[in-house]
Residue frames as a rotation matrix with the C-alpha (Angstrom) as fourth column:
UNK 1
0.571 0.821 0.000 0.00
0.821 -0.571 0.000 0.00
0.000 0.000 -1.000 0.00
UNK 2
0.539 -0.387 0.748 1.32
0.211 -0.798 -0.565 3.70
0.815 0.462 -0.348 -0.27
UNK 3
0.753 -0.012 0.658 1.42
-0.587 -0.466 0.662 4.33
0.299 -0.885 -0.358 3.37
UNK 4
0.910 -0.276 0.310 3.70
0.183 0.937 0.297 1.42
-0.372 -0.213 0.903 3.54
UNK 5
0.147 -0.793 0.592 5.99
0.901 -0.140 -0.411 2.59
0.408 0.593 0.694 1.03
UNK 6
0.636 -0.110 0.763 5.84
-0.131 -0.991 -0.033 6.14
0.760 -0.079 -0.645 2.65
UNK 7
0.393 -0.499 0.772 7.25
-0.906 -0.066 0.418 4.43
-0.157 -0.864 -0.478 6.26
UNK 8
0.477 0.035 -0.878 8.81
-0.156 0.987 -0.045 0.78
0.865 0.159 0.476 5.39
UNK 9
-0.882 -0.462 -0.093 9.90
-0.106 0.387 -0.916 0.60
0.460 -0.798 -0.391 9.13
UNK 10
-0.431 0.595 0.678 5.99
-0.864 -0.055 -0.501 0.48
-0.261 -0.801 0.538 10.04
UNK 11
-0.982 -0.139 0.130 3.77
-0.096 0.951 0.294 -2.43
-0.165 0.276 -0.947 10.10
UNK 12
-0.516 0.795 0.319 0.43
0.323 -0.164 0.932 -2.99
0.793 0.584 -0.172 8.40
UNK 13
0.300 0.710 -0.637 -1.39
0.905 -0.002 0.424 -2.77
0.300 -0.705 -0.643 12.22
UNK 14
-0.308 -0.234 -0.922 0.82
0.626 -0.779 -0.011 0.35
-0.716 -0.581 0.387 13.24
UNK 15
-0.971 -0.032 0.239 0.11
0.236 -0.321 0.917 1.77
0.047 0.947 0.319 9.52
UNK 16
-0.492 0.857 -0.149 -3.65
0.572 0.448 0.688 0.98
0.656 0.253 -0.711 10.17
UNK 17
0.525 0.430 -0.734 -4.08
0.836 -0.423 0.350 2.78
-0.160 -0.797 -0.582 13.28
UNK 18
-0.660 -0.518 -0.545 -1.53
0.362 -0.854 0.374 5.61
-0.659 0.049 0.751 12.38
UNK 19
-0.882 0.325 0.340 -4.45
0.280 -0.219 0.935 6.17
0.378 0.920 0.102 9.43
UNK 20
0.096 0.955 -0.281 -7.36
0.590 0.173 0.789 5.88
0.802 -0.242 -0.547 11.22
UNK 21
-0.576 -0.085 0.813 -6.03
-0.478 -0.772 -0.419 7.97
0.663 -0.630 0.404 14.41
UNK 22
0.439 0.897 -0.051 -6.87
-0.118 0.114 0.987 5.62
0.891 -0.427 0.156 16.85
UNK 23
-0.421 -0.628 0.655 -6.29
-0.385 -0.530 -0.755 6.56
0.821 -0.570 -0.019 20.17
UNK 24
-0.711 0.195 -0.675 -6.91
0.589 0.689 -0.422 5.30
0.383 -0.699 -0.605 23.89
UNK 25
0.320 0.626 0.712 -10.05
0.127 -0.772 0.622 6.52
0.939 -0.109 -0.326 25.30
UNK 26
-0.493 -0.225 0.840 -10.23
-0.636 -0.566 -0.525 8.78
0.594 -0.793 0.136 28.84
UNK 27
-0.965 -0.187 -0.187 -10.94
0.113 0.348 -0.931 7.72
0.239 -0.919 -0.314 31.85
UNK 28
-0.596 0.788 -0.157 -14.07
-0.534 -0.534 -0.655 9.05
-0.600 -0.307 0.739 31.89
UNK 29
-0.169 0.558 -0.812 -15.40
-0.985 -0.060 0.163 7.43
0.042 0.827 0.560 28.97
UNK 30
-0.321 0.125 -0.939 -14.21
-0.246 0.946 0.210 4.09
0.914 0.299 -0.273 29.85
UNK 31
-0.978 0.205 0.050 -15.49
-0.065 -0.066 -0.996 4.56
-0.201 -0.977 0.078 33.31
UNK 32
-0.178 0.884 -0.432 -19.07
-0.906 -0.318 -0.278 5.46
-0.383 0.342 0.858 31.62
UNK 33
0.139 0.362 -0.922 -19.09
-0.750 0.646 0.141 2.07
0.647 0.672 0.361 29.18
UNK 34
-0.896 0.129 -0.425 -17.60
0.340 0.814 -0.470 -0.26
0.285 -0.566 -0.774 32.26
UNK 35
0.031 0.998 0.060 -21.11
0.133 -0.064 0.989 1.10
0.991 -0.023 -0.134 33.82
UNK 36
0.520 0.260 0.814 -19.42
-0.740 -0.338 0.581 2.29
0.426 -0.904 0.016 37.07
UNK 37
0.978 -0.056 -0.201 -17.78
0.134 0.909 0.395 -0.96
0.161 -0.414 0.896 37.74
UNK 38
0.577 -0.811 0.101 -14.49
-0.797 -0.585 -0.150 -1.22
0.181 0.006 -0.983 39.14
UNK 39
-0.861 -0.506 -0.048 -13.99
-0.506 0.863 -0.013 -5.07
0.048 0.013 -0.999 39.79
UNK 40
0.506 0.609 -0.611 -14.48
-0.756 0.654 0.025 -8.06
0.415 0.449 0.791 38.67
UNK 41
-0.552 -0.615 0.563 -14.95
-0.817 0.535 -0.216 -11.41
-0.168 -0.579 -0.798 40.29
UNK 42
-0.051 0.403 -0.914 -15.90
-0.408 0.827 0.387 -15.07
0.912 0.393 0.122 40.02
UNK 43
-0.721 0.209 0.660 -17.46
-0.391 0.664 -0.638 -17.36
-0.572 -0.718 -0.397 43.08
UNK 44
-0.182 0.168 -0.969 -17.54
-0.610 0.754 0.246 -20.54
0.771 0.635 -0.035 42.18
UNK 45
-0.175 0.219 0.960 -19.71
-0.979 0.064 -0.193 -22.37
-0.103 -0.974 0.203 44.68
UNK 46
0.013 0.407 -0.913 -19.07
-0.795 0.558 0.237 -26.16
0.606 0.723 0.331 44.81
UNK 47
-0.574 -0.074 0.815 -19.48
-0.744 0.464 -0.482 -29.18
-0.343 -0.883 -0.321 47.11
UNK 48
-0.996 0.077 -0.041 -21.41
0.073 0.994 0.084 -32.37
0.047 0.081 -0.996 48.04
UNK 49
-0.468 0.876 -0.113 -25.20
0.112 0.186 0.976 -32.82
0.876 0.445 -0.186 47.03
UNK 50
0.553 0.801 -0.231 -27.89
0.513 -0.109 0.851 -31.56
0.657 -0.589 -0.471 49.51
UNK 51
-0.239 -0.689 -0.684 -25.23
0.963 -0.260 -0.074 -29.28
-0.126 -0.676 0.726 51.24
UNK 52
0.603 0.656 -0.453 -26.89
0.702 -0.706 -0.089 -25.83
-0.378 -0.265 -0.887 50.04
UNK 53
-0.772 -0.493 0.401 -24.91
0.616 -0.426 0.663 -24.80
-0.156 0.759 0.632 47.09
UNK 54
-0.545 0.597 0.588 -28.09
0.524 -0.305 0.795 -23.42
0.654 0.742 -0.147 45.20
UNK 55
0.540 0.768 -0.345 -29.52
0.799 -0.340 0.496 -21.86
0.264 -0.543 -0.797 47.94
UNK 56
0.056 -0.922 -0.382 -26.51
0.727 -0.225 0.649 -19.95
-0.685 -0.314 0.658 48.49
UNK 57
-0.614 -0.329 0.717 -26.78
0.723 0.130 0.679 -19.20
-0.316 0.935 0.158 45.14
UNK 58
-0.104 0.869 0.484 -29.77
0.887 -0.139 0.441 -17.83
0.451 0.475 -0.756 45.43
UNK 59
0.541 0.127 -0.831 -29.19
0.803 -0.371 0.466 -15.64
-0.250 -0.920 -0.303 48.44
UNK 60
-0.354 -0.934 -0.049 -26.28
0.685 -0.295 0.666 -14.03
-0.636 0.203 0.744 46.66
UNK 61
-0.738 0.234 0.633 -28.71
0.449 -0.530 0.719 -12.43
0.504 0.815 0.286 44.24
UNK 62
-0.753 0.645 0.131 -31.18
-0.632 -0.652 -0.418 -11.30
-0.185 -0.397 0.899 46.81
UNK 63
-0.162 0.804 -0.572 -33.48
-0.543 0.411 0.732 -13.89
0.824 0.430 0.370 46.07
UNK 64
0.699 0.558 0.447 -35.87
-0.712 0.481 0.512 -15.77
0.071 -0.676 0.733 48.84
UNK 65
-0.611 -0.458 0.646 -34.58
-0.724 0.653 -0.222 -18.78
-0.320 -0.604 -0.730 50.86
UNK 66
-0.129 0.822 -0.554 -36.16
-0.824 0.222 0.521 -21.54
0.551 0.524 0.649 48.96
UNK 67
0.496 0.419 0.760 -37.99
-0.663 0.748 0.021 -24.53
-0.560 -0.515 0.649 51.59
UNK 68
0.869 0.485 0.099 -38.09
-0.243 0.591 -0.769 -26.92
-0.431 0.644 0.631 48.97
UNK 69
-0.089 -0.967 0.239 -35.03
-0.337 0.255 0.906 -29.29
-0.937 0.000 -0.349 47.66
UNK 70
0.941 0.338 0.020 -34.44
-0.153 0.477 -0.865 -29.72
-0.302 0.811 0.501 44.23
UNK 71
-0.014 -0.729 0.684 -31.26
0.788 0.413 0.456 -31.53
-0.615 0.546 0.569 42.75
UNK 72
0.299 -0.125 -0.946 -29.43
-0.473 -0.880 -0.034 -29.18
-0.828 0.458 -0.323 40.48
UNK 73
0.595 -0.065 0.801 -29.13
0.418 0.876 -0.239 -30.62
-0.686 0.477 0.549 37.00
UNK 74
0.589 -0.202 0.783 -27.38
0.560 -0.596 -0.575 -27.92
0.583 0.777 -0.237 35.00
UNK 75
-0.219 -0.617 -0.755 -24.65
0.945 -0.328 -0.006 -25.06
-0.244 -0.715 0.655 36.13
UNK 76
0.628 0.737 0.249 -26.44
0.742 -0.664 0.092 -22.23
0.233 0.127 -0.964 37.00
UNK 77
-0.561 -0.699 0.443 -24.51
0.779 -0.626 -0.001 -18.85
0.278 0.345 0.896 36.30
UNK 78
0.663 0.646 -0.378 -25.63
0.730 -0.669 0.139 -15.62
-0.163 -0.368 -0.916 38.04
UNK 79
-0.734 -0.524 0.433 -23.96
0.197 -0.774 -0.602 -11.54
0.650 -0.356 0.671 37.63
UNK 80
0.564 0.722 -0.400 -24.53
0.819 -0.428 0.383 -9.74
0.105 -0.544 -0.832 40.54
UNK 81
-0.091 -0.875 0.476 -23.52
0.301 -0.480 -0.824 -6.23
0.949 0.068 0.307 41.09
UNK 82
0.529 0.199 -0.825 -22.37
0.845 -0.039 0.533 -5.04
0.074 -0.979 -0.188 44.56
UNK 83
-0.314 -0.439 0.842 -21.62
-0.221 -0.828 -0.515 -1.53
0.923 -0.348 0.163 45.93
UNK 84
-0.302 -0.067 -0.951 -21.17
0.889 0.340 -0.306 -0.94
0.344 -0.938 -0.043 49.60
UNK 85
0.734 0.659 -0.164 -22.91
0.679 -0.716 0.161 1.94
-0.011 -0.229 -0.973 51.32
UNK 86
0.749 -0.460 -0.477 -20.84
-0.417 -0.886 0.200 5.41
-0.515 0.049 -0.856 50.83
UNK 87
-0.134 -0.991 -0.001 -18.62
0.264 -0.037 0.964 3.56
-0.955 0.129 0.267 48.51
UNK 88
0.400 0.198 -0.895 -18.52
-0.893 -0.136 -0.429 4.61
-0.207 0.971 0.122 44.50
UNK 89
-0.827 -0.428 -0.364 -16.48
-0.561 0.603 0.566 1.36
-0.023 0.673 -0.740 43.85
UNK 90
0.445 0.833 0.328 -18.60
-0.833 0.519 -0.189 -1.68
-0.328 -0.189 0.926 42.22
UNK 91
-0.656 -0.745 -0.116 -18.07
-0.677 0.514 0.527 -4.90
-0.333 0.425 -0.842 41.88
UNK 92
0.290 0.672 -0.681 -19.34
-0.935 0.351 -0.052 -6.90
0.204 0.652 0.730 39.18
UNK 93
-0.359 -0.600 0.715 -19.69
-0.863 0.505 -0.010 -10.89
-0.355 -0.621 -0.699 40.60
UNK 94
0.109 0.642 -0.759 -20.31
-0.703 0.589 0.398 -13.78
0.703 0.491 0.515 38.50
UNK 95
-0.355 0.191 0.915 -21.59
-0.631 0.673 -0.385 -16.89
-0.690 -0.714 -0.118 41.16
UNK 96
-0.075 0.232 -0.970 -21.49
-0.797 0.570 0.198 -20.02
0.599 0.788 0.143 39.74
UNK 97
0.285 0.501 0.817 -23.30
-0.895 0.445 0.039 -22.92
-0.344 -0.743 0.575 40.78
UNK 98
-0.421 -0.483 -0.768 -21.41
-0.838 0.530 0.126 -25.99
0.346 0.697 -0.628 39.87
UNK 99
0.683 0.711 0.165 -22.91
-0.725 0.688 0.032 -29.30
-0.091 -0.142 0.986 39.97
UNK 100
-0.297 -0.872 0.389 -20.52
-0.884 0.405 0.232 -32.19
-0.360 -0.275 -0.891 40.80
């Protein structure tokens, strides 16, 4: 390509972005698209059958205390976000229920 022949010490990706002008966004902006989040974590809740994995599970999202036992057949996959009172950080938590 021309641009090539104009620098032959650049490569086609540095060539590509030296055209296009693409640059790192601010802080602000990528603060705005994470949605506020500031970590990210994974609890991964596993163990022996009838031991209150899935209830756990459930609790973790704010959701009722369920009576009723049901065998989990599938791994069930939850985001939750958490903020602590007066803090601005969040953290985005994925809780996985793993079935053994």
């Amino acid at each position: 390509s021309e641009s090539m022949e104009e620098d032959p010490g650049l490569d086609e990706v540095a060539v590509e972005r030296r055209n296009r002008s693409i640059k790192r966004m601010d802080e602000v902006l990528r603060q705005k698209i994470r949605g506020g989040i500031h970590f990210n974590m994974k609890v991964i809740i596993r163990g022996a059958p009838n031991t209150g994995k899935s209830a756990l599970w459930c609790r973790l999202q704010g959701l009722p205390y369920q009576e009723a036992y049901e065998t989990s057949s599938e791994i069930q996959i939850a985001t939750v976000n958490w903020s602590l009172a007066g803090q601005q950080h969040a953290v985005k938590v994925e809780v996985w229920d793993v079935v053994d």
